[in-house]
C-alpha positions as YAML, in Angstrom:
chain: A
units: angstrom
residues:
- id: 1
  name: UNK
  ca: [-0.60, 38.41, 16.94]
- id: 2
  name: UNK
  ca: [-3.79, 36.25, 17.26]
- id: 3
  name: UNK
  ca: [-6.13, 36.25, 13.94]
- id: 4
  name: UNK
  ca: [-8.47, 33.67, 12.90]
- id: 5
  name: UNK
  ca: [-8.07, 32.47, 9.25]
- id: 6
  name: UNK
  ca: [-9.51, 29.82, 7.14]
- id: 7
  name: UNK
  ca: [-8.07, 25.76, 7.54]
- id: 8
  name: UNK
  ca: [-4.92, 25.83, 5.81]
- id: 9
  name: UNK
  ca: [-4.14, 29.46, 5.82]
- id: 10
  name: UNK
  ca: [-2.62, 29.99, 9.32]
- id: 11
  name: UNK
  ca: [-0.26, 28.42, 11.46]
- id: 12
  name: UNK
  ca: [-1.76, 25.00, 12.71]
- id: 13
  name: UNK
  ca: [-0.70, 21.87, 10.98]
- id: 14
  name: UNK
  ca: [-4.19, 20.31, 10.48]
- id: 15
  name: UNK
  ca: [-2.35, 17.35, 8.47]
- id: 16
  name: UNK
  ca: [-0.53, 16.31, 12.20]
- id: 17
  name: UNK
  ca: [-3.85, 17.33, 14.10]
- id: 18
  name: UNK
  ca: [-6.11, 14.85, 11.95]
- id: 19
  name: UNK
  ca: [-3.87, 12.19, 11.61]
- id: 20
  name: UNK
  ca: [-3.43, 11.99, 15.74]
- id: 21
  name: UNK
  ca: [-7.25, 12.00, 16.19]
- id: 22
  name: UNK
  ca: [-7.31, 9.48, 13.39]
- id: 23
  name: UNK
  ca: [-4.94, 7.41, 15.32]
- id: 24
  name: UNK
  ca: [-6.69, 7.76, 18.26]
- id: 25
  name: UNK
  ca: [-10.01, 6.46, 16.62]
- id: 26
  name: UNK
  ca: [-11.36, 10.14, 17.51]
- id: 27
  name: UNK
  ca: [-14.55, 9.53, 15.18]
- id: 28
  name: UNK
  ca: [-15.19, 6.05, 16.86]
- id: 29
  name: UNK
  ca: [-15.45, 6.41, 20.62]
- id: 30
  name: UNK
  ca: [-18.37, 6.86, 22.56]
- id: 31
  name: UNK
  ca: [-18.12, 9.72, 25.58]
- id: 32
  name: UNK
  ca: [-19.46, 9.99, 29.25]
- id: 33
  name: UNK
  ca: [-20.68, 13.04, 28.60]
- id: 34
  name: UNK
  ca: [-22.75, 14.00, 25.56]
- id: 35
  name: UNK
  ca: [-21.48, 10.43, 23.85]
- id: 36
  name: UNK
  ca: [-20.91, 11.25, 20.12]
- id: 37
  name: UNK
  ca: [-17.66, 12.87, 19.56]
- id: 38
  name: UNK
  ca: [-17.80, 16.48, 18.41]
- id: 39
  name: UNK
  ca: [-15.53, 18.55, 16.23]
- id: 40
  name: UNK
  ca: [-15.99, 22.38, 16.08]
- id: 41
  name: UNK
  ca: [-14.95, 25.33, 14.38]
- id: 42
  name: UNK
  ca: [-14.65, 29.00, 14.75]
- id: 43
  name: UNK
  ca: [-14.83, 30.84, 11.69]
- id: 44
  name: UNK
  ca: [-15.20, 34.42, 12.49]
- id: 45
  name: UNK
  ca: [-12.91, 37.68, 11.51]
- id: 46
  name: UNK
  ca: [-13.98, 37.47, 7.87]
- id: 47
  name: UNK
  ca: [-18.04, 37.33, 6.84]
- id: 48
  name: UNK
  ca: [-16.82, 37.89, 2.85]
- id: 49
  name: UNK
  ca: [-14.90, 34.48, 3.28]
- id: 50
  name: UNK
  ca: [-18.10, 32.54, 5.80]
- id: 51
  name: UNK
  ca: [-20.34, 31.36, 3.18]
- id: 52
  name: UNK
  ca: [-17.57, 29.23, 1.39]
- id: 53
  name: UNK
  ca: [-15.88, 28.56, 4.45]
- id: 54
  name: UNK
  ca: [-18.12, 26.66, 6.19]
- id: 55
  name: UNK
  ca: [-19.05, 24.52, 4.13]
- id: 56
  name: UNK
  ca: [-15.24, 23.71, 2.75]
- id: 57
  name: UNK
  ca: [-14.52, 23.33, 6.70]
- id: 58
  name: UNK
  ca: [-17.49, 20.71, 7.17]
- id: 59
  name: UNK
  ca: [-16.02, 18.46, 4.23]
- id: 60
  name: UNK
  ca: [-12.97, 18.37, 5.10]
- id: 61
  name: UNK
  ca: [-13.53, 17.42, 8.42]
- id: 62
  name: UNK
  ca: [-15.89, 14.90, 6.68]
- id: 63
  name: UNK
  ca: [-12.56, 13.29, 4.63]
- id: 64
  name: UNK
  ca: [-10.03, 13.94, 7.17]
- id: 65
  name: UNK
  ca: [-11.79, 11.74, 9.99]
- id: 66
  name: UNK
  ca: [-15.41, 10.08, 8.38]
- id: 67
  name: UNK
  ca: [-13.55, 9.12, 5.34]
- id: 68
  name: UNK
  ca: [-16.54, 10.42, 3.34]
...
């Protein structure tokens, strides 16, 4: 079964995921193509949950690799 859920709710260990692209200086390099890297999210399956979501999502991608 294949369902979309919030960070932290599912299956994927975001703790390993972040801490490779922090080791890999994912936040720091500069790309051929379109230069700044770029994180994104789907959050879909659940419009109750968006609103709060989002923005939760955003900030801890924030922490986990700007260190903001």
């Amino acid at each position: 079964m294949h369902q979309h859920v919030g960070v932290g709710e599912g299956d994927v260990d975001f703790d390993a995921l972040f801490r490779t692209l922090r080791e890999m200086k994912f936040a720091e390099q500069t790309f051929k193509v379109g230069g700044e890297p770029i994180v994104a999210t789907s959050l879909f399956g659940y419009p109750e949950k968006m609103k709060y979501q989002a923005v939760e999502t955003r900030e801890l991608i924030e922490r986990e690799l700007l260190r903001r």
